[in-house]
C-alpha positions as CSV (number, residue, x, y, z in Angstrom):
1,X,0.0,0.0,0.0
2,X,1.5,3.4,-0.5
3,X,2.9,5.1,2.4
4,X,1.4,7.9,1.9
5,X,-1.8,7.0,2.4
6,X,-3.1,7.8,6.1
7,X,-5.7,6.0,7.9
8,X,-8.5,8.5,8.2
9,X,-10.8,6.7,10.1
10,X,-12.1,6.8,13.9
11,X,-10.3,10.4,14.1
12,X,-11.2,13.4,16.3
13,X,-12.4,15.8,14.8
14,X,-13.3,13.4,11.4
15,X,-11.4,13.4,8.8
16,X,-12.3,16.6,6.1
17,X,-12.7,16.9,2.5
18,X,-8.8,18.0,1.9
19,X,-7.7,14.7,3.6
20,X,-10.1,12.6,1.7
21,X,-9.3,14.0,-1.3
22,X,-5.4,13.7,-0.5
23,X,-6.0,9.8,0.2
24,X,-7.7,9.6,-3.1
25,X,-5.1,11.8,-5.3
26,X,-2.0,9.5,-3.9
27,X,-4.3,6.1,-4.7
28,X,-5.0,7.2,-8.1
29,X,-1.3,8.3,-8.4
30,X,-0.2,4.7,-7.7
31,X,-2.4,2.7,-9.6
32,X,-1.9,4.6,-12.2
33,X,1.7,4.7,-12.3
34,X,1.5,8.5,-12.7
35,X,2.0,11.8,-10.6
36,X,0.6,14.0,-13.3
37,X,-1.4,12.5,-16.3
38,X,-1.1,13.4,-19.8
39,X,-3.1,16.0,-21.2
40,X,-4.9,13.1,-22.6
41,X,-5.5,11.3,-19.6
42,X,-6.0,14.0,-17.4
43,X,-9.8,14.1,-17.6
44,X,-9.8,10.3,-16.7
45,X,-7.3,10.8,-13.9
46,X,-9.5,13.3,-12.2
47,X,-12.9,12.1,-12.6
48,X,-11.4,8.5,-10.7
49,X,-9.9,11.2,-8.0
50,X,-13.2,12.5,-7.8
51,X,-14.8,9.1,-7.5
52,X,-12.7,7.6,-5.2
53,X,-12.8,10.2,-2.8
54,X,-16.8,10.2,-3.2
55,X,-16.4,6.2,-2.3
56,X,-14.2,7.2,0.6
57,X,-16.4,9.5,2.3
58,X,-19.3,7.0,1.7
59,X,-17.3,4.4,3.3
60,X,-16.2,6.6,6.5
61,X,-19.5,8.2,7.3
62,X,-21.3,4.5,7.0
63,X,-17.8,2.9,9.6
64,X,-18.8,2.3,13.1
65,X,-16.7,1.6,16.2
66,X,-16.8,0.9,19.8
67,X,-13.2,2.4,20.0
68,X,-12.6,5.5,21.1
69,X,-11.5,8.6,18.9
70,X,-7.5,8.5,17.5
71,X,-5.6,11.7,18.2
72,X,-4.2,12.7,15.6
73,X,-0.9,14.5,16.9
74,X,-0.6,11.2,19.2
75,X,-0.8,9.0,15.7
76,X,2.0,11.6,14.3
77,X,4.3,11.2,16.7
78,X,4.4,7.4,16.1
79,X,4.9,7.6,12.3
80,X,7.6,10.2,13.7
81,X,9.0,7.5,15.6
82,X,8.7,4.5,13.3
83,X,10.4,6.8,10.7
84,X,13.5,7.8,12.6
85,X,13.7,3.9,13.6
86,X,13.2,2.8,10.4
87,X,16.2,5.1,8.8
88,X,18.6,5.7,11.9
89,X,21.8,4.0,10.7
């Protein structure tokens, strides 16, 4: 899965629009092998960025959870972490 890609649900506050439509910018960038399309693609490339982040907000407004809320700054500082661990050599 690309790296990029954050987990936006069970958040506090919820995740909003520019988040969501991050998410589904870098998953269309990856499955389409592309960062920026062609000029002949690019209508393609950003109607599927508009529909996948139509099908992600669908999907996180109809999750439920007993958890509690994530804090974000808490969830920040342990992809901090895991980064620094990860490349500390």
């Amino acid at each position: 899965m690309c790296r990029n890609i954050r987990q936006l649900h069970n958040f506090e506050p919820p995740a909003n629009e520019e988040e969501v439509d991050d998410a589904a910018l870098q998953f269309v960038r990856k499955i389409s092998g592309s960062n920026k399309p062609s000029q002949a693609n690019a209508e393609a490339f950003d109607r599927a960025v508009t529909e996948v982040a139509a099908s992600t907000r669908k999907l996180l407004d109809s999750l439920v959870t007993n958890a509690p809320p994530k804090n974000r700054e808490e969830e920040a500082a342990k992809r901090r972490a895991k980064y620094e661990e990860r490349f500390a050599a």
